[in-house]
N, C-alpha and C positions, 0 to 999 in steps of 0.2 A: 943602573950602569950607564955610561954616559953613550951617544951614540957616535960610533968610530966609523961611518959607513962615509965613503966619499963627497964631498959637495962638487956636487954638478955643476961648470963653469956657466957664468952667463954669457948665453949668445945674440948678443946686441942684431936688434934686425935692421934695418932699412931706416936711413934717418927719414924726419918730415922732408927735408929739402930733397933727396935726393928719389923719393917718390911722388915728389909733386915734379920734377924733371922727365918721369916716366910716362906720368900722366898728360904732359904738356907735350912731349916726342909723340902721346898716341893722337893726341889732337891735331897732328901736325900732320901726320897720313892719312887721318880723315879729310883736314883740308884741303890735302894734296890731292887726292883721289877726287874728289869735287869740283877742287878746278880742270882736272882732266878730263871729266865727264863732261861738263857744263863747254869746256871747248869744242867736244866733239858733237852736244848737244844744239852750238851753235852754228854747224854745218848744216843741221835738222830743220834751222828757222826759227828757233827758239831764241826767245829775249829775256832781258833783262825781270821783267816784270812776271814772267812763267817760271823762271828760277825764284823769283821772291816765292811764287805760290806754293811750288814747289816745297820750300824749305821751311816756313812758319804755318802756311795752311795744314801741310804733313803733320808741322812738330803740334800745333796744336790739338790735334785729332789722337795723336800717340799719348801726349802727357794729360787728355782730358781723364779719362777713370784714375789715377792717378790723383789728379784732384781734386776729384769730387767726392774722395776717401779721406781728403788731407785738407779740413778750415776751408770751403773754395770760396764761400764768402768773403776771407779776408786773400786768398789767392796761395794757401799752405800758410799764413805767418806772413808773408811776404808786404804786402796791405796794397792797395792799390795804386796810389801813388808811388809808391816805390817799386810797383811790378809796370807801371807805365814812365817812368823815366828811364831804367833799364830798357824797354824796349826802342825808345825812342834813340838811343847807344846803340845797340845793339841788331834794332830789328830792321823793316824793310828796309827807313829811309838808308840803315847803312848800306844794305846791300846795291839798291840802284843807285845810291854815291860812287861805289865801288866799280860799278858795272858800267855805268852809264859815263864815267867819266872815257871809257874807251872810243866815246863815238866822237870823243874832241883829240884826242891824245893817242899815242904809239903805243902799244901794248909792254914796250921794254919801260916805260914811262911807269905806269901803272906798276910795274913788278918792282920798282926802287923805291919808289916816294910812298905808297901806302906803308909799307911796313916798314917805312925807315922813319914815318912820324910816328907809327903807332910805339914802336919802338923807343926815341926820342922823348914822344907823349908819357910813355908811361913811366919811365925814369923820373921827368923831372917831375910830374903829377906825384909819384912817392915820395920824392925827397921833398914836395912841398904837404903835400895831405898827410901822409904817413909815418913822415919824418924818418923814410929809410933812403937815407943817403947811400949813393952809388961808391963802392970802392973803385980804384984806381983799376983794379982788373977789370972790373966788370967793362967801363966807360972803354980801355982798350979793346976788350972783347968784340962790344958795340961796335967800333970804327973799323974792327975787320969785319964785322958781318955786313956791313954797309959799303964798303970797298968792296964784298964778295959779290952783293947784290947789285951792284955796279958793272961788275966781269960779266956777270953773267944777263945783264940787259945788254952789253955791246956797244958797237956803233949806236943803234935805236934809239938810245939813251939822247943822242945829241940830237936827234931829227926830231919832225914834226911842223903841221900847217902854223898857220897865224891864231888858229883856234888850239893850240895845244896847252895856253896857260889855263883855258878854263876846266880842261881834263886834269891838270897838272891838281888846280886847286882842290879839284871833286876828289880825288886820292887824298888829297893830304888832309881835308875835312875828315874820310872816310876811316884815316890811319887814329888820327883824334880824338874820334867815333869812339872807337875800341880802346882807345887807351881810357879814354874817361869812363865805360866799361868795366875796367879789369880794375882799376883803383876803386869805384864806388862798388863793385862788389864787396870786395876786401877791407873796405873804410866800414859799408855797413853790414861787414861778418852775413853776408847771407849764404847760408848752407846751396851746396852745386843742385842738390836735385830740388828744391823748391824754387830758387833761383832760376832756373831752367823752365821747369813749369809754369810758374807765372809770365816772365817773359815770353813764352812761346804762345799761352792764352791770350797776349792783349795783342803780340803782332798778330794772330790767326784773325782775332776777330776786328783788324783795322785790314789787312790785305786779304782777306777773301771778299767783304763786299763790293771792295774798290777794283778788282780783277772784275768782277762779272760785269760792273757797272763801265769799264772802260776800255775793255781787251777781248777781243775775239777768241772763243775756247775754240772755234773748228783747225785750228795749229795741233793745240793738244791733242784733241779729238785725231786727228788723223795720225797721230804716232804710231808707231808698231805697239801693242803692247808688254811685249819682251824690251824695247828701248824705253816705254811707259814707266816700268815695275821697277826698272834700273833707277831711272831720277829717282822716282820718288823714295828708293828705300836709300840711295846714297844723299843726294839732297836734303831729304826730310827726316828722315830715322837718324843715318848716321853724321849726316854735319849740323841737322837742326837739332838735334837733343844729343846723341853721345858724344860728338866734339865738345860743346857748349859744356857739358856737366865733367869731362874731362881737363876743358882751358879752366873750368871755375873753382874744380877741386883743386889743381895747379897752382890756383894765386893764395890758396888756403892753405895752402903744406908750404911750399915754396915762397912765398910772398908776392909783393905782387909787381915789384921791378924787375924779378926774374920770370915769372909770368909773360911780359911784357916782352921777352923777346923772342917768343916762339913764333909770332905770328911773321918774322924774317924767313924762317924756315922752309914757308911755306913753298914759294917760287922754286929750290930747289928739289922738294918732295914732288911737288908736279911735273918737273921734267923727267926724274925717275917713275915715276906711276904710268907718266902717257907713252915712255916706251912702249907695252904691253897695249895701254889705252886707245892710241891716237897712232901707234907707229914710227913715232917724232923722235928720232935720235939726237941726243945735246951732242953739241959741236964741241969743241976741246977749248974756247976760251968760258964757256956754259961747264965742264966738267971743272977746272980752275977756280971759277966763282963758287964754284959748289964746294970744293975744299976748301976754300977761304971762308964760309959761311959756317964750317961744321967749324973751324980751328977755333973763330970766336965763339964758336956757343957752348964751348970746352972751356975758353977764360971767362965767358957774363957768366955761367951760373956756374962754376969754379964746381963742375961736377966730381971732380976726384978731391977733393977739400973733404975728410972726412973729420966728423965731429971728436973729439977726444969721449971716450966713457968715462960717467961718470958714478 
């Protein structure tokens, strides 16, 4: 007798792209959170070089049993040269790029040009590496998030000493950084958490012997330890491995020219986290930039484009 019982409709879940958008948004409040901290950690005395430690030394020490479960001889799969050119994208030198260009440059300088090359970077590096050319949306998208991120530097934007082109450059290296990052991820398919892991083994073991070797610990040493526990578990746990294995699942589900523009986001995540953080309320041409920033990141990764079932 044939069976007359109902078929159960299918219910399509969550496409790839629009949970690598998810995944890319949670990388984006970790970042944010980071930079809020590391602000307020810079009231402390704290430099550049104590946040690298902070953030690879941590992540290395987290993802070490990890890997020593997972090939560590070859670094998870990962193999060594390709787990030390990732880091070299990726790991200290980007960060003191990133940081250190602030002792030439305005701080509204730094919050446009970084992530308006990384941004930039990573578009034209897919439509040349990966042969994912940008739609017409996306590129408009882009130029609002870069007009947003423009509002929301200010005046700033236009100031600066006679030494500002050399901060200017150390950002726009550091945005390039990351872009050649997020495409060699995705070029060479390496999985977020072995990816993660390797990278964070060859930055630990280049910036922890070069801290003790050049940088006085009695900074550190004298933190509160409740401001201690803070860095390290935001710095090192959560931007040095769960951001990272989040931006790199990101470029996996989603590809990697829409990957490429969360790292815009960031600036505006920060000014909402450090209300709570730091106390710093955005001014209303910073609120403006901040909705100019989310309108295109609604057109680059055309988040309501939903796939037809097939």
């Amino acid at each position: 007798m044939p069976d007359t019982s109902p078929i159960e409709p299918i219910r399509p879940g969550l496409s790839d792209a629009t949970k690598g958008v998810l995944f890319g948004l949670a990388a984006v409040l970790i970042w944010g959170s980071s930079m809020a901290y590391a602000r307020a950690g810079m009231t402390q005395g704290l430099t550049g070089m104590d946040f690298a430690l902070f953030r690879y030394g941590t992540a290395g020490v987290v993802v070490l049993p990890w890997l020593l479960l997972h090939q560590p001889a070859t670094l998870a799969g990962v193999g060594w040269p390709r787990a030390t050119a990732l880091a070299l994208l990726a790991g200290p030198l980007f960060i003191l790029l990133g940081a250190g260009g602030y002792a030439f440059a305005p701080l509204a300088h730094g919050a446009v040009i970084q992530p308006a090359f990384a941004m930039m970077g990573t578009t034209l590096l897919a439509a040349w590496v990966l042969k994912d050319r940008p739609p017409r949306q996306r590129l408009i998208g882009i130029s609002v998030m870069v007009l947003g991120l423009a509002v929301i530097a200010g005046p700033g934007l236009f100031q600066g000493g006679s030494q500002a082109p050399i901060g200017d450059a150390m950002f726009a290296v550091a945005g390039l950084m990351w872009a050649g990052f997020t495409v060699t991820t995705n070029r060479w398919r390496v999985k977020a958490l072995p990816a993660t892991a390797a990278l964070s083994a060859v930055a630990a073991l280049a910036i922890i012997p070069i801290f003790l070797l050049t940088q006085d610990v009695s900074r550190i040493a004298a933190m509160p330890w409740s401001g201690l526990a803070t860095q390290v578990l935001v710095q090192g746990v959560l931007t040095g491995v769960v951001a990272v294995i989040f931006f790199t699942r990101a470029a996996e589900l989603a590809g990697a020219a829409r990957a490429g523009i969360f790292p815009a986001l960031v600036p505006a995540a920060t000014i909402l986290i450090g209300i709570p953080v730091t106390g710093e309320w955005p001014t209303v041409s910073q609120l403006v930039g901040l909705g100019l920033v989310s309108l295109g990141l609604v057109a680059a990764v055309a988040v309501f484009r939903r796939r037809r079932p097939t």
